[in-house]
N, CA, C and O atoms as a Tinker XYZ file with bonds, in Angstrom:
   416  protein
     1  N      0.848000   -1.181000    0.000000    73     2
     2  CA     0.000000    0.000000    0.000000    64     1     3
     3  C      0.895000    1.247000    0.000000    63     2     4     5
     4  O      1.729000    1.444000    0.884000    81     3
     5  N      0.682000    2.095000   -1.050000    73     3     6
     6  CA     1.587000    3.390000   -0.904000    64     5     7
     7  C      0.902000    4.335000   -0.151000    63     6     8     9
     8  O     -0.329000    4.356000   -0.126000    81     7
     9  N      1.749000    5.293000    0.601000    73     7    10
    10  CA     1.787000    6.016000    1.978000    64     9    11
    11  C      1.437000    7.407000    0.797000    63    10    12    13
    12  O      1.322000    8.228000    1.707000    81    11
    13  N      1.238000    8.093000   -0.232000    73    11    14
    14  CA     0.778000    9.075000   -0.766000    64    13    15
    15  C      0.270000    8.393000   -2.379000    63    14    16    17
    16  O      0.933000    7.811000   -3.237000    81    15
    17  N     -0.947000    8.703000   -2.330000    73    15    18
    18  CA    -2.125000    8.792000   -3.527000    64    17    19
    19  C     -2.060000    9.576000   -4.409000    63    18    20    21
    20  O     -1.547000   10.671000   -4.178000    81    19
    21  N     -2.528000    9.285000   -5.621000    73    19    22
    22  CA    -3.462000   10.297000   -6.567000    64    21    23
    23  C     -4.623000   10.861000   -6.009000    63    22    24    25
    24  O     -5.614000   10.202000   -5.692000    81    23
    25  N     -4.468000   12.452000   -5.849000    73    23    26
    26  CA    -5.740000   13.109000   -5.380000    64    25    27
    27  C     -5.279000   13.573000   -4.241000    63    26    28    29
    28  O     -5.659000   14.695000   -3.909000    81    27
    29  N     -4.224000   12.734000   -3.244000    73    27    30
    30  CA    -4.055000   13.539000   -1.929000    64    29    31
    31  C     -3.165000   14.816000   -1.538000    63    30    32    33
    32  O     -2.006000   14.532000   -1.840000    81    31
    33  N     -3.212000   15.757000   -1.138000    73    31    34
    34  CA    -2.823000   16.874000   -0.658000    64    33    35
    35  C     -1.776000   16.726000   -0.221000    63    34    36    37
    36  O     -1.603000   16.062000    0.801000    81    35
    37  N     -0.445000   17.515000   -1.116000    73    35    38
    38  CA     1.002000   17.143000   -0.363000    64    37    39
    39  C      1.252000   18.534000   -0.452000    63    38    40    41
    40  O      0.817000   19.419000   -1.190000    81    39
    41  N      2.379000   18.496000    0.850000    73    39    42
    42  CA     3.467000   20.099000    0.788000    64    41    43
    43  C      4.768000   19.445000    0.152000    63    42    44    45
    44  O      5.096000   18.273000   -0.033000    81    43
    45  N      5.136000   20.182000   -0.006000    73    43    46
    46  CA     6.849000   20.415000   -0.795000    64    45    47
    47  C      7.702000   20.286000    0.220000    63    46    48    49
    48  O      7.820000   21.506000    0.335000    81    47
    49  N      8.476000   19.830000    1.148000    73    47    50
    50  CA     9.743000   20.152000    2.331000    64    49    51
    51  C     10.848000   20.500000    1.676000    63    50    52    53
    52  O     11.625000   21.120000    2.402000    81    51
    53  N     11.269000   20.320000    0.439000    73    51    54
    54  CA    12.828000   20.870000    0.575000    64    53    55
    55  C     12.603000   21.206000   -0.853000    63    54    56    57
    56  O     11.619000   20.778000   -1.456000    81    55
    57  N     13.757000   22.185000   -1.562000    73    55    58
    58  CA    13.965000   22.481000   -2.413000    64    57    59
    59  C     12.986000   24.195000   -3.342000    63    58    60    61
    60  O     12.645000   25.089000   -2.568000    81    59
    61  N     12.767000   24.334000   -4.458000    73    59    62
    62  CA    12.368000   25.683000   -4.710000    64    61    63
    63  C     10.957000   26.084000   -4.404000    63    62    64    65
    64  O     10.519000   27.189000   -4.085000    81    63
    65  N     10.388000   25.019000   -4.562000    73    63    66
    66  CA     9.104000   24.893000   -4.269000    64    65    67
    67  C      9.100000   24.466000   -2.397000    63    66    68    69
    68  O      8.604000   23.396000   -2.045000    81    67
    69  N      9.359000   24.884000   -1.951000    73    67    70
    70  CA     9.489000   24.298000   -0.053000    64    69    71
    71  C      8.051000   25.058000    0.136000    63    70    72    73
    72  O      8.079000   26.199000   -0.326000    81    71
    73  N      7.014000   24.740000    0.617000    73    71    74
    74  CA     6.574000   25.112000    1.374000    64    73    75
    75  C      5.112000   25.289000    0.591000    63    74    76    77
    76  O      4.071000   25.808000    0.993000    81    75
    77  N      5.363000   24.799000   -0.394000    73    75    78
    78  CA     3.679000   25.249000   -1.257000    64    77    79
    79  C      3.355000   23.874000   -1.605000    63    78    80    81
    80  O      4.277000   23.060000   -1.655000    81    79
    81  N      1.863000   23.424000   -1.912000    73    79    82
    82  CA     0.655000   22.787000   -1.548000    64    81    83
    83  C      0.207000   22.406000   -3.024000    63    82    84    85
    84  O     -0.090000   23.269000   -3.850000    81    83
    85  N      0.182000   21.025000   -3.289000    73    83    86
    86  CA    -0.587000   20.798000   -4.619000    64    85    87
    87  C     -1.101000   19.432000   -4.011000    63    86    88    89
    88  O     -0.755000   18.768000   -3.034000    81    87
    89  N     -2.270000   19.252000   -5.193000    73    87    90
    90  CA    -2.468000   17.584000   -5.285000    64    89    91
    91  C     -1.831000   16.808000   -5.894000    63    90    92    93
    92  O     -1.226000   17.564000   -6.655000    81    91
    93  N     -1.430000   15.573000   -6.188000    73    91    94
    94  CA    -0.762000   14.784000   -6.317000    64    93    95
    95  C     -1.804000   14.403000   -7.777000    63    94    96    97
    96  O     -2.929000   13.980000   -7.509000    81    95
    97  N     -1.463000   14.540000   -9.140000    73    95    98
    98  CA    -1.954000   14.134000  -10.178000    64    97    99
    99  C     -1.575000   12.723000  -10.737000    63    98   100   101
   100  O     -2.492000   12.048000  -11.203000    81    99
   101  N      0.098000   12.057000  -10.731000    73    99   102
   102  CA     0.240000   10.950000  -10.956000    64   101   103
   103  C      1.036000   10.398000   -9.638000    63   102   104   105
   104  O      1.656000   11.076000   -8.818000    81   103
   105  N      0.871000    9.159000   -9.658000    73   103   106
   106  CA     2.368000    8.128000   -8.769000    64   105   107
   107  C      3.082000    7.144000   -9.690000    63   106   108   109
   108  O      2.729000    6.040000  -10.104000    81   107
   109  N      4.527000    8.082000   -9.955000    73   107   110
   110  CA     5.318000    7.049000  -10.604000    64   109   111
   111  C      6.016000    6.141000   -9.812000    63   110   112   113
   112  O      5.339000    5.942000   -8.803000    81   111
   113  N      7.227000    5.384000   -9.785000    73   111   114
   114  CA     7.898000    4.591000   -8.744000    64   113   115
   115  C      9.084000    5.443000   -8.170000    63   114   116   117
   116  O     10.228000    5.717000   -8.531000    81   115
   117  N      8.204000    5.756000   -7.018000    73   115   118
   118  CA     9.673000    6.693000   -5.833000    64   117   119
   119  C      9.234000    8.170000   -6.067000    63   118   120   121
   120  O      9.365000    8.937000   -5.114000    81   119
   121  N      8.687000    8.684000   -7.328000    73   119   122
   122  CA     8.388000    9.910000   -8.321000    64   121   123
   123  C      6.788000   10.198000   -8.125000    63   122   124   125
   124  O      5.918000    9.328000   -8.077000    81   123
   125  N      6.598000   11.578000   -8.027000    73   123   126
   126  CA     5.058000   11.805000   -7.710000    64   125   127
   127  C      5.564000   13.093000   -8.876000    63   126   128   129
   128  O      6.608000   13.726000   -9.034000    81   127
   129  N      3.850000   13.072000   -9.744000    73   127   130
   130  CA     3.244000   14.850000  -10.557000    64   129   131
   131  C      2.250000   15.152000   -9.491000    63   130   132   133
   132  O      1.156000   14.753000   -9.092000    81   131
   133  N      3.526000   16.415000   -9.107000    73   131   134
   134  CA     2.626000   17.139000   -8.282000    64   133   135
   135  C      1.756000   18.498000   -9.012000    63   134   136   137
   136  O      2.420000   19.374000   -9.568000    81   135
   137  N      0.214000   18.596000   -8.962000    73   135   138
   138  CA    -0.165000   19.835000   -9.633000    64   137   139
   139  C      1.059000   21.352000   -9.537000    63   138   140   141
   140  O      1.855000   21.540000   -8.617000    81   139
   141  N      0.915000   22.027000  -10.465000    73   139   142
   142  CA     1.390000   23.913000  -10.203000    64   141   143
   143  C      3.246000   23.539000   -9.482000    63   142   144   145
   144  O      4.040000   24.478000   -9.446000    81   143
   145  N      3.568000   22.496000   -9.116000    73   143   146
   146  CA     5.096000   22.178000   -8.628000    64   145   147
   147  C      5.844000   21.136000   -9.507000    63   146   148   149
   148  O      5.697000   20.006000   -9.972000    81   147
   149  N      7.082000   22.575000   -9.454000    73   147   150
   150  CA     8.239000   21.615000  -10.423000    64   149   151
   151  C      7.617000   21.881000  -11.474000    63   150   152   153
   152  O      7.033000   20.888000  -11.909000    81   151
   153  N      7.462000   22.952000  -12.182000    73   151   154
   154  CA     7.193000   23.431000  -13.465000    64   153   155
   155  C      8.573000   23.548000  -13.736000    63   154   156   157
   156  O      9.497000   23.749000  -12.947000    81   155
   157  N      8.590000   23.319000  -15.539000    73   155   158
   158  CA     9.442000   23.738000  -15.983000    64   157   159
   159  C      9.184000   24.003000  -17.367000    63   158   160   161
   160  O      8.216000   23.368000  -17.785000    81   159
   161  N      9.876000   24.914000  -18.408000    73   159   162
   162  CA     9.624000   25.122000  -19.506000    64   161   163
   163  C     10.472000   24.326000  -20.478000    63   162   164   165
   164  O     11.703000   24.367000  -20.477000    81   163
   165  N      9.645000   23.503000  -21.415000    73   163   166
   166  CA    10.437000   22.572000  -22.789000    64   165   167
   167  C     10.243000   23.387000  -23.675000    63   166   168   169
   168  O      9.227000   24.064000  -23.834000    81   167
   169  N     11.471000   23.379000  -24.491000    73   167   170
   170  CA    11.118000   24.236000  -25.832000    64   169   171
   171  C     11.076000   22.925000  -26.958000    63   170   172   173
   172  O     11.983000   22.126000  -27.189000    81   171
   173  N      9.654000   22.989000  -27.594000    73   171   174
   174  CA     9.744000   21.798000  -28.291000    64   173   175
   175  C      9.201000   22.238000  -29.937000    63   174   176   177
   176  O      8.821000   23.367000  -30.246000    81   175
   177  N      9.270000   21.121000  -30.815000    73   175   178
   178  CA     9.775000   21.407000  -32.064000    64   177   179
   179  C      8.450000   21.406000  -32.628000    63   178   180   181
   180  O      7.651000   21.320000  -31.696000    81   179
   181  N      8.013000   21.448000  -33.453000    73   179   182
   182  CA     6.588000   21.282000  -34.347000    64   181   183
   183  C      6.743000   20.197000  -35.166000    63   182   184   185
   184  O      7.724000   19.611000  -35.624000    81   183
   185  N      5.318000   20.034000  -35.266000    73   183   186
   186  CA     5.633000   18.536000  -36.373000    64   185   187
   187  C      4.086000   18.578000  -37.348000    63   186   188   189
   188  O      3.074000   17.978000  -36.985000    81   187
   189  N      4.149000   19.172000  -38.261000    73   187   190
   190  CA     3.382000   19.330000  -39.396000    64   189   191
   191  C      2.546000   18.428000  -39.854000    63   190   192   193
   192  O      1.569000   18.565000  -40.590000    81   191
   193  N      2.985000   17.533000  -39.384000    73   191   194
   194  CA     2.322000   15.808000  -39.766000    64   193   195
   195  C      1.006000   15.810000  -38.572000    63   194   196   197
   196  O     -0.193000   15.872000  -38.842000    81   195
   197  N      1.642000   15.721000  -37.163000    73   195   198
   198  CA     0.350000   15.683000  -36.625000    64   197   199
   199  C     -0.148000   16.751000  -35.767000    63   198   200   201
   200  O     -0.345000   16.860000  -34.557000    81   199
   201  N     -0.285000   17.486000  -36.763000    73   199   202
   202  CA    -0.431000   18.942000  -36.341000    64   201   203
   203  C     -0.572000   19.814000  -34.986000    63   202   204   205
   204  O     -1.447000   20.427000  -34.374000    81   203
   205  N      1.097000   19.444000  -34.855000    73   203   206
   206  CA     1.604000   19.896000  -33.323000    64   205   207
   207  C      2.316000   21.336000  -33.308000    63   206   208   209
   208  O      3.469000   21.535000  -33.690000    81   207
   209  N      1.762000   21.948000  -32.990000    73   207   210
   210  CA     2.378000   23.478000  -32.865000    64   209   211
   211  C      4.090000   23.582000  -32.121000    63   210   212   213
   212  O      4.503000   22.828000  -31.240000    81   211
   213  N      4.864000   24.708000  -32.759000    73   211   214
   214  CA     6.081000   24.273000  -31.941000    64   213   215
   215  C      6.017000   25.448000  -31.054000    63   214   216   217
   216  O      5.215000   26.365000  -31.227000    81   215
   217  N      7.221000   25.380000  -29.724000    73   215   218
   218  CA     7.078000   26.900000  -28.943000    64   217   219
   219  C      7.685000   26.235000  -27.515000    63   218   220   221
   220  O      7.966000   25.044000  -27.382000    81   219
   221  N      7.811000   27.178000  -26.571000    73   219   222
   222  CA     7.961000   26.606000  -24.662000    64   221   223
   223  C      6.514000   26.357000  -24.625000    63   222   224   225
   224  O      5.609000   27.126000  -24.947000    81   223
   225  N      6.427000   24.851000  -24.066000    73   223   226
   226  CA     5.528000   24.475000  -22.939000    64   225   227
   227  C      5.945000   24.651000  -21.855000    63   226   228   229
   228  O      7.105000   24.292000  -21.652000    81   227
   229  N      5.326000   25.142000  -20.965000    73   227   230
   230  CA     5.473000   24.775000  -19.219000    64   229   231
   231  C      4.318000   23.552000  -18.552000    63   230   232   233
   232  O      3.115000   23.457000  -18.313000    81   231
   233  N      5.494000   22.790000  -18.453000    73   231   234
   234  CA     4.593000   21.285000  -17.877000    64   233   235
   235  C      5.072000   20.651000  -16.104000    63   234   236   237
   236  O      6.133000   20.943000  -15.552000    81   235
   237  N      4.283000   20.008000  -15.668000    73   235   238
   238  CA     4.779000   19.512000  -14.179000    64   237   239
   239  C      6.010000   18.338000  -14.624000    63   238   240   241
   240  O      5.987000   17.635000  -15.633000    81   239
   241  N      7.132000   18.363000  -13.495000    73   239   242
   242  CA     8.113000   17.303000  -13.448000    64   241   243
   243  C      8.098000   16.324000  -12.644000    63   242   244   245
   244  O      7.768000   16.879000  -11.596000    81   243
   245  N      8.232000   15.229000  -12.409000    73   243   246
   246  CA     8.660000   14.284000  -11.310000    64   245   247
   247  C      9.385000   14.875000  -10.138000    63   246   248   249
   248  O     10.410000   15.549000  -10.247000    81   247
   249  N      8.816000   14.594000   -9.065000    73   247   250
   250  CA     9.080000   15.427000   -7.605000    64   249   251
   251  C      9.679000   14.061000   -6.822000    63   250   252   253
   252  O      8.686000   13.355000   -6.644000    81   251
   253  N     10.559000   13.550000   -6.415000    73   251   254
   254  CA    11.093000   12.686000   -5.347000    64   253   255
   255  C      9.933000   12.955000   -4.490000    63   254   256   257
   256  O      9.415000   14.042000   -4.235000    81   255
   257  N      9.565000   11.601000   -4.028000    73   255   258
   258  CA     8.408000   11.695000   -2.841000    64   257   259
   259  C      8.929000   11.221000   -1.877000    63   258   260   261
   260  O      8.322000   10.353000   -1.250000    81   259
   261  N     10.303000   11.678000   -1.440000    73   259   262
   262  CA    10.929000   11.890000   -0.294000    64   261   263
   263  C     10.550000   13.173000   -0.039000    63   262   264   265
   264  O     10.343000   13.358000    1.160000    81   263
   265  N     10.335000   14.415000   -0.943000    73   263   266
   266  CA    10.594000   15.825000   -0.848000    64   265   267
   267  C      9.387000   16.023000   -0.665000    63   266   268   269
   268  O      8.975000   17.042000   -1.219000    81   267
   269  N      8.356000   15.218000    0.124000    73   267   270
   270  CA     6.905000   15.202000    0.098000    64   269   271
   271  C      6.173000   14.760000    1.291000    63   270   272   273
   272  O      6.226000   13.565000    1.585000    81   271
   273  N      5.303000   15.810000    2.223000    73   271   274
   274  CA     4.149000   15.259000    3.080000    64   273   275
   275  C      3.198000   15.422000    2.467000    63   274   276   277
   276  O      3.022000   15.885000    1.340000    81   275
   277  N      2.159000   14.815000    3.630000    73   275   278
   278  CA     0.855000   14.658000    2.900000    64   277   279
   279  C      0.269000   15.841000    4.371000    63   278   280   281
   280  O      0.466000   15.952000    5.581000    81   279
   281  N     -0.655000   16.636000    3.096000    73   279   282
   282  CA    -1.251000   17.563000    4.421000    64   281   283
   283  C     -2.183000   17.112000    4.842000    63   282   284   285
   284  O     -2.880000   16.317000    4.211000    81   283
   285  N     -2.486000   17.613000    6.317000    73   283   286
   286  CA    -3.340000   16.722000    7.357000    64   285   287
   287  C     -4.286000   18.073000    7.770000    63   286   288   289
   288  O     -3.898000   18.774000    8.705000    81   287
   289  N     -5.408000   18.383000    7.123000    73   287   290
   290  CA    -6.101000   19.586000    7.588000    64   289   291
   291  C     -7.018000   19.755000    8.601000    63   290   292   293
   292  O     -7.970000   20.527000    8.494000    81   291
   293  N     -6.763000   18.987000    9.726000    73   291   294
   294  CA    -6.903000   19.296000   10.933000    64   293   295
   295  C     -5.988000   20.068000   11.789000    63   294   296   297
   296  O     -6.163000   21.006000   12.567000    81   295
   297  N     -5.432000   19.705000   11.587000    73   295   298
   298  CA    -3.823000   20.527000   12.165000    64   297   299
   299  C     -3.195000   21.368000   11.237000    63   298   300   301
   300  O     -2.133000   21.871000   11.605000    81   299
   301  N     -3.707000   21.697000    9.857000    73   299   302
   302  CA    -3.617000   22.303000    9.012000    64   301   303
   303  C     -1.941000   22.795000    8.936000    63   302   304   305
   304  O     -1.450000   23.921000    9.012000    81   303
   305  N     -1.305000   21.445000    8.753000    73   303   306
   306  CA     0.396000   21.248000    8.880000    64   305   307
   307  C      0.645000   20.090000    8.055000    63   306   308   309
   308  O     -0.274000   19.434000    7.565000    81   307
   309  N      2.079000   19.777000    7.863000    73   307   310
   310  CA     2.325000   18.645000    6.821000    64   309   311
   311  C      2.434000   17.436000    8.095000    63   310   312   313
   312  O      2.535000   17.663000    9.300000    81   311
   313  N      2.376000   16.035000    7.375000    73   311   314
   314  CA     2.091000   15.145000    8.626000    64   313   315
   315  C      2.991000   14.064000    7.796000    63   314   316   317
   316  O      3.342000   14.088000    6.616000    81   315
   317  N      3.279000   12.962000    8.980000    73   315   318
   318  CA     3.639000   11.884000    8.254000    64   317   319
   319  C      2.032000   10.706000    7.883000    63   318   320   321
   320  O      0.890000   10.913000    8.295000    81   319
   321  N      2.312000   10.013000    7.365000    73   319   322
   322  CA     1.918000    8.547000    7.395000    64   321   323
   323  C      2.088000    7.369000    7.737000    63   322   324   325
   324  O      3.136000    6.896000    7.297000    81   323
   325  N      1.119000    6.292000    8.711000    73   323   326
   326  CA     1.313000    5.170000    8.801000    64   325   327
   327  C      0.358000    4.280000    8.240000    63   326   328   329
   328  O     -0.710000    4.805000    7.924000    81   327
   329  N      0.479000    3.082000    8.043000    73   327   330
   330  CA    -0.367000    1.984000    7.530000    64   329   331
   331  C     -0.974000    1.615000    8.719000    63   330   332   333
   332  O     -0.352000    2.279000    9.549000    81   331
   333  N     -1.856000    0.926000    9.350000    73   331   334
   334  CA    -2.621000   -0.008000    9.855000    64   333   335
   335  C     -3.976000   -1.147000    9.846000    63   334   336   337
   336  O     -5.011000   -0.997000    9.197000    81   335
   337  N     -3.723000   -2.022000   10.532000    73   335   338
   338  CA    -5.318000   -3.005000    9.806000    64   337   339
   339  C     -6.094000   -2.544000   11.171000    63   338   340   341
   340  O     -5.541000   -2.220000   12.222000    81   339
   341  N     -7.327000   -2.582000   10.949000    73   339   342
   342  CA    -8.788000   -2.108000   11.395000    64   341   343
   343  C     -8.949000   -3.820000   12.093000    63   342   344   345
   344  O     -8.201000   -4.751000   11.791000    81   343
   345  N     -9.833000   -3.879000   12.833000    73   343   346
   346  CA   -10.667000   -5.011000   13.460000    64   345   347
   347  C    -10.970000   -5.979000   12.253000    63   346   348   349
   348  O    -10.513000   -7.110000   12.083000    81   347
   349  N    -12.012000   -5.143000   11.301000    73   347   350
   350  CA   -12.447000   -6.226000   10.569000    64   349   351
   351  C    -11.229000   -6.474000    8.995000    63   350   352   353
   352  O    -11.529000   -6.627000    7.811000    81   351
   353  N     -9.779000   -6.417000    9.707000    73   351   354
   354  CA    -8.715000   -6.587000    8.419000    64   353   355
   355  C     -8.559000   -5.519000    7.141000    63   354   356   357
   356  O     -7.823000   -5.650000    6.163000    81   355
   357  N     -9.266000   -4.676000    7.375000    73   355   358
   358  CA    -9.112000   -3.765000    5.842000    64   357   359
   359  C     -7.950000   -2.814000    6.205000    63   358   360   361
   360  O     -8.172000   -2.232000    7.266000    81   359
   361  N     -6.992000   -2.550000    5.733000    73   359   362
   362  CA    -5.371000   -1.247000    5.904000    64   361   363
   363  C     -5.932000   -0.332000    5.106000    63   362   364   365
   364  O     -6.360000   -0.257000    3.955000    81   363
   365  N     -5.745000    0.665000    6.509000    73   363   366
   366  CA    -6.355000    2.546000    6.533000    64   365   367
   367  C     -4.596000    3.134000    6.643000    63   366   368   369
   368  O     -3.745000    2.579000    7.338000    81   367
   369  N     -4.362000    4.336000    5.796000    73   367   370
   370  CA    -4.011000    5.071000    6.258000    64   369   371
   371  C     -4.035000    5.893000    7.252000    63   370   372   373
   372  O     -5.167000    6.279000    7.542000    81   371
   373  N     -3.004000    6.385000    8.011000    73   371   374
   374  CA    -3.304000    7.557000    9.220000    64   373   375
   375  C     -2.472000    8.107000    9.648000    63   374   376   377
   376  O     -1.344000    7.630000    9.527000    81   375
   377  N     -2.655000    9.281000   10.299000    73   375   378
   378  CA    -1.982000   10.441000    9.987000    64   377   379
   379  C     -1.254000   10.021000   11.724000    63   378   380   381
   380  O     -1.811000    9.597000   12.737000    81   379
   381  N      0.428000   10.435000   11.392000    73   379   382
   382  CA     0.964000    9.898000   12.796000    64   381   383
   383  C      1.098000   10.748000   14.016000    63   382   384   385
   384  O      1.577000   10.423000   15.102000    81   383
   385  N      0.455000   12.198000   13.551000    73   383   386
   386  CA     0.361000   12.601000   14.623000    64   385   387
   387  C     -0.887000   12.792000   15.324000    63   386   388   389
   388  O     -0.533000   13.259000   16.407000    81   387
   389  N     -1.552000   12.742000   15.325000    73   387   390
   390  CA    -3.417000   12.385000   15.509000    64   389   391
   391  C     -4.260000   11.308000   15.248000    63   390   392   393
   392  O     -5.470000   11.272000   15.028000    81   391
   393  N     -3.215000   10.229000   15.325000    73   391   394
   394  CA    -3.725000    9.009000   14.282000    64   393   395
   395  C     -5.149000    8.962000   13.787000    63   394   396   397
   396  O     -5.861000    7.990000   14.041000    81   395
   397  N     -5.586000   10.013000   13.069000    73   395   398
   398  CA    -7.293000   10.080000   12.348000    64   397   399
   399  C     -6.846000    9.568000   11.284000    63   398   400   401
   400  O     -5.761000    9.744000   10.730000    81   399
   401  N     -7.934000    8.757000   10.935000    73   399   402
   402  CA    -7.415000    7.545000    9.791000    64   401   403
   403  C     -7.941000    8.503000    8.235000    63   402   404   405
   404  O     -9.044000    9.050000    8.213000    81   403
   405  N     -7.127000    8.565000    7.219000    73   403   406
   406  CA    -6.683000    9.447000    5.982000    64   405   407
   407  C     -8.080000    8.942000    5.153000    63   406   408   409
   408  O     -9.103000    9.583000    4.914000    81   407
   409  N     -7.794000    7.823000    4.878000    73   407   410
   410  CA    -8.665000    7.348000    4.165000    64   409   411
   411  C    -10.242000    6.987000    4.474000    63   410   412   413
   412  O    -10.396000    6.331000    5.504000    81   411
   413  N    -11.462000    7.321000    3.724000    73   411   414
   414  CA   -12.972000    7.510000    4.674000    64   413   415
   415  C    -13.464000    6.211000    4.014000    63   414   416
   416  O    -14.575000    5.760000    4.292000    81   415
């Protein structure tokens, strides 16, 4: 079970982006697209054939999801994650400092 989702609310901890807030759009392996973080601009070529315009895109990059909490908006702060099984066996996420379980 991975400890950050598609859809869930992460902060940035280190690097240019430190401290700002997106959702999590893909999970690659180790690598998260985080929305509006880790932009960068490609200057890419045109291709006439399938009628692709050329010019800078600005697109999201792969973010190390080491460089990543998941925000916990009760405490409206970045939090860690733990795994655990429930009574009747199903594994909830939860947040390790309030253990309120992530997932509803």
């Amino acid at each position: 079970m991975e400890k950050i989702r598609k859809g869930d609310q992460v902060v940035v901890l280190s690097g240019r982006d430190k401290g700002r807030r997106g959702a999590v759009l893909q999970v690659l392996e180790g690598e998260l697209l985080v929305e509006n973080i880790n932009r960068v601009k490609r200057h890419t070529k045109g291709n006439p054939q399938t009628g692709k315009a050329g010019g800078i895109v600005e697109k999201e990059m792969p973010l190390a999801a080491s460089k990543v909490a998941i925000w916990n908006p009760s405490s409206k702060a970045a939090d860690r994650v733990g795994i655990k099984k429930l009574a009747d066996g199903k594994k909830v996420r939860f947040f390790k400092s309030n253990g309120e379980v992530v997932d509803a």
